[in-house]
C-alpha positions in Angstrom: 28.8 46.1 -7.3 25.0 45.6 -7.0 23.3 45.9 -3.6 22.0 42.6 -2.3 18.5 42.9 -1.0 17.2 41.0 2.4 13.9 39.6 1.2 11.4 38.5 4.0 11.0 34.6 4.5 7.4 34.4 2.5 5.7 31.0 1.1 7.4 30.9 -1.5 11.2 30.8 0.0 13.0 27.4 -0.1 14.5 27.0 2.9 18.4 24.5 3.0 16.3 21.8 3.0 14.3 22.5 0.1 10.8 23.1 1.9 8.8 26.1 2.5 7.2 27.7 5.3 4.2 26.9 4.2 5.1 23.0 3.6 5.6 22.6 7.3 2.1 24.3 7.6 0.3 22.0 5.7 2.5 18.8 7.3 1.4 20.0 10.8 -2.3 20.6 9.3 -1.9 16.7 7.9 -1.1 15.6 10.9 -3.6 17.4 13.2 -6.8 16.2 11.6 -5.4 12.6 11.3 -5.0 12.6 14.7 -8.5 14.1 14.9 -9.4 10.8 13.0 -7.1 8.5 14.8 -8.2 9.3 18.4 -11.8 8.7 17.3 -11.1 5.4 15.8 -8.7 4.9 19.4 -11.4 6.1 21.8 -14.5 4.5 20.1 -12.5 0.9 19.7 -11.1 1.2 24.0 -13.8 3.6 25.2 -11.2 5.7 27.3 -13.9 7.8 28.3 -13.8 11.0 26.7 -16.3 10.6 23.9 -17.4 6.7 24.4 -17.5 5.7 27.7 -16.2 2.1 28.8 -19.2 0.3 28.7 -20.3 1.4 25.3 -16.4 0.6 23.8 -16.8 -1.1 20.4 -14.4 -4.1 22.1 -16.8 -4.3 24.6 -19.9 -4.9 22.1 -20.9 -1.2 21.7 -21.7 0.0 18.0 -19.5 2.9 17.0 -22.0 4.4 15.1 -25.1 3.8 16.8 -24.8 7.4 19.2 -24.6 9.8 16.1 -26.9 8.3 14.1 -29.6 7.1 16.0 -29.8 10.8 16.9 -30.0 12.5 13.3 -33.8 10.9 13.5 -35.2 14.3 13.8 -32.7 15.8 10.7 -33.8 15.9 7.4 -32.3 12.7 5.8 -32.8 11.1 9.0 -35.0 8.4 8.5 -31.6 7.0 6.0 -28.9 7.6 8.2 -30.7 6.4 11.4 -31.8 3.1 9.6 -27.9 2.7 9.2 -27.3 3.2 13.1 -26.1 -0.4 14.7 -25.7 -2.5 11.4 -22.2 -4.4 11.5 -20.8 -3.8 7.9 -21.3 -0.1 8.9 -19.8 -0.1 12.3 -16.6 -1.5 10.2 -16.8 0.8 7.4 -16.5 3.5 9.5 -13.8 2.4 12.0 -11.8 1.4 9.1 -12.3 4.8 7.5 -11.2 6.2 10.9 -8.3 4.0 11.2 -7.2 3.9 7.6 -7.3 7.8 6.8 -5.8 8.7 10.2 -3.3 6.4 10.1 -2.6 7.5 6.5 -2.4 11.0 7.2 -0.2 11.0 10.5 2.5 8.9 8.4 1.9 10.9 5.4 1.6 8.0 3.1 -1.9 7.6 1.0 -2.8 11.1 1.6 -4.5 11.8 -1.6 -6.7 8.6 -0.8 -6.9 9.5 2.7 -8.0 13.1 1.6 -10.7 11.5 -1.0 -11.9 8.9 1.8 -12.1 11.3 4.6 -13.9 14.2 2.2 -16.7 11.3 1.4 -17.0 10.4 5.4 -17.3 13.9 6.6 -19.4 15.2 3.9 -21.7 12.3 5.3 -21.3 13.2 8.4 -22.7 16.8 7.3 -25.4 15.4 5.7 -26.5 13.4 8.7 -27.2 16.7 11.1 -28.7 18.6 8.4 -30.5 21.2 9.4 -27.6 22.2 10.9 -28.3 23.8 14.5 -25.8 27.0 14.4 -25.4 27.7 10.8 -27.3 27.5 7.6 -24.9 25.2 5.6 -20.9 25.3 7.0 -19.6 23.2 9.7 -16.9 21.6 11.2 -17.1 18.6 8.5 -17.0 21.1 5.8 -13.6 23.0 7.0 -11.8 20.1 7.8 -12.9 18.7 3.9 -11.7 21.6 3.1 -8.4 21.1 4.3 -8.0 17.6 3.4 -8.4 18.3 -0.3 -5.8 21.4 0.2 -3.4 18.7 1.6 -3.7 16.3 -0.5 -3.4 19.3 -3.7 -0.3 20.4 -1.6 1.0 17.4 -1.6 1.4 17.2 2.2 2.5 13.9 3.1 6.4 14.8 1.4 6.9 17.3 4.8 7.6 15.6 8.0 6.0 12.2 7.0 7.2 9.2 4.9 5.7 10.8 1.6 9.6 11.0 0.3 10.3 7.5 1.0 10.9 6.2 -2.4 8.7 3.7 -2.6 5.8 6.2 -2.5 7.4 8.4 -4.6 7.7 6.0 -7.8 3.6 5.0 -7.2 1.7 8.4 -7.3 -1.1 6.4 -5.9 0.6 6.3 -2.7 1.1 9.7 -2.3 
């Protein structure tokens, strides 16, 4: 009779319903920085006052973009990304990018375009503050690109989101 070993729950164990540790990771991880994206697209649209006041609210006239970028004038590709600051087709590019690829990754439907969109906006973002202040080259918007092309390689949106819904699964371009 041969000796059954206990093995320890690693990333590769399925568990009964055929995930891994380490796809709940990654599904909390998804969901995390599209909230991140979300509540920016929320709290520049209503102002609720904890990075856009009230009066500066994109529904009460404010440009969403006009804060950060006016204020990469001093960075080195300044001059371009201040010139940007205000205009209307890019206040709506970017609240759609907010909405779209937080939306997109909270449900865990469109994360690879979600991943590829929010990748292109936070490298961007990057490029807007460079010199960076506290580090030569890596910042924030570099870790969380990171991240969002390791969930969309991980295929994130299948763990706790409607990634298995069958729909999504017969269009890979939903995924």
């Amino acid at each position: 009779m041969a000796a059954t070993i206990d093995r320890p729950v690693t990333c590769t164990s399925i568990t009964a319903a055929g995930r891994r540790p380490v796809d709940y990771v990654w599904a909390v991880a998804r969901i995390a920085i599209g909230w991140i994206f979300l509540w920016a697209f929320l709290d520049k649209t209503f102002g609720w006052g904890f990075a856009t006041p009230a009066g500066k609210a994109w529904v009460a006239g404010g440009s969403p973009t006009t804060g950060f970028l006016k204020g990469t004038g001093e960075n080195a590709l300044g001059g371009l990304f201040s010139s940007l600051a205000g205009q209307v087709w890019v206040d709506w590019l970017f609240m759609a990018g907010l909405l779209g690829i937080g939306l997109a990754l909270v449900l865990g439907v469109g994360t690879r375009i979600a991943a590829v969109a929010g990748t292109l906006m936070l490298a961007l973002m990057w490029a807007a503050e460079l010199p960076l202040a506290t580090n030569p080259f890596l910042d924030e918007h570099i870790v969380y690109a990171i991240v969002l092309i390791g969930l969309a390689m991980a295929g994130a949106g299948a763990t706790l989101g409607l990634g298995n819904l069958p729909i999504v699964r017969r269009n890979a371009w939903l995924r």
